[in-house]
C-alpha positions in Angstrom: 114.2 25.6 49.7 110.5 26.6 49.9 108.7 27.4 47.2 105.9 30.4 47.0 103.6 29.8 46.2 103.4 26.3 47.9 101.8 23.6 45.6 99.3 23.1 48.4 98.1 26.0 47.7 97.8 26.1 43.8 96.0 23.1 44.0 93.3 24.7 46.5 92.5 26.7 43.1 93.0 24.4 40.2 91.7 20.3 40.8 94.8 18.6 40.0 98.8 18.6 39.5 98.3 18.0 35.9 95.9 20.8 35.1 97.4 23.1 36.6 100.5 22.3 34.6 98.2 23.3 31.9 96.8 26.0 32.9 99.9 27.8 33.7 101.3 27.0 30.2 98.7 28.5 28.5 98.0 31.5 30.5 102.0 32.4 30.5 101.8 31.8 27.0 99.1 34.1 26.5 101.4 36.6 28.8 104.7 36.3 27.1 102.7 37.1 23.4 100.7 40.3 25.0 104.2 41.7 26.6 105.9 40.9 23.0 102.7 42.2 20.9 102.6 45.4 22.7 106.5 45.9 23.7 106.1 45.8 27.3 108.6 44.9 29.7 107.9 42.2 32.4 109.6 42.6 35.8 108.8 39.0 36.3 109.0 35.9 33.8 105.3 34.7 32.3 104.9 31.3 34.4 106.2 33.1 37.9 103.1 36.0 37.2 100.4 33.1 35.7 101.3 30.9 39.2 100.8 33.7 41.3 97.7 35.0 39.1 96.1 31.6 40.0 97.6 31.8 44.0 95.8 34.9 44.1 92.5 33.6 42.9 91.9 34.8 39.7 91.8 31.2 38.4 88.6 29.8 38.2 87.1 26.5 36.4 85.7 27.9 33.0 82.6 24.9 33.4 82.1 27.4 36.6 83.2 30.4 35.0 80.9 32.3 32.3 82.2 35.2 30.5 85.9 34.3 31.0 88.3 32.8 28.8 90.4 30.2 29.5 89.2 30.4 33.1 90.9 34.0 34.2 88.9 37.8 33.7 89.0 38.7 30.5 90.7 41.8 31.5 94.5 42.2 31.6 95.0 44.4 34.3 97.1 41.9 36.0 99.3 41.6 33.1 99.5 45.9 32.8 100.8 46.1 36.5 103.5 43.0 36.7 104.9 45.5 33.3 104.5 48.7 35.9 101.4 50.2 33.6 98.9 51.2 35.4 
């Protein structure tokens, strides 16, 4: 069974295994409490739309990264179209 986004290719965005582990956690985290905060329905679970958030490229190192927080845009346009609000 192959997996999409291949780990390969998260890990050409985040350094290693084991942040990346933490960065999905807390950026789905953040996801599921915006959805639940402002009633919105995801078509997809938190941690499938955080992984392909960072597969995308929207990740970046916040010791790279100023005026981000927790290393993706402080905008949640990502998060508005996964709920089909545009």
């Amino acid at each position: 069974m192959m997996l999409y986004p291949a780990m390969n290719e998260l890990l050409e965005q985040v350094p290693s295994r084991y942040q990346l582990v933490n960065v999905v956690a807390a950026r789905a985290r953040k996801i599921a409490a915006k959805a639940e905060r402002e009633d919105l329905m995801l078509e997809d679970k938190p941690v499938s739309i955080a992984i392909r958030e960072i597969a995308e490229g929207h990740w970046k190192d916040p010791e790279e990264a100023a005026g981000m927080e927790e290393g993706f845009p402080e905008e949640e346009h990502l998060i508005q179209g996964e709920a089909g609000i545009e």
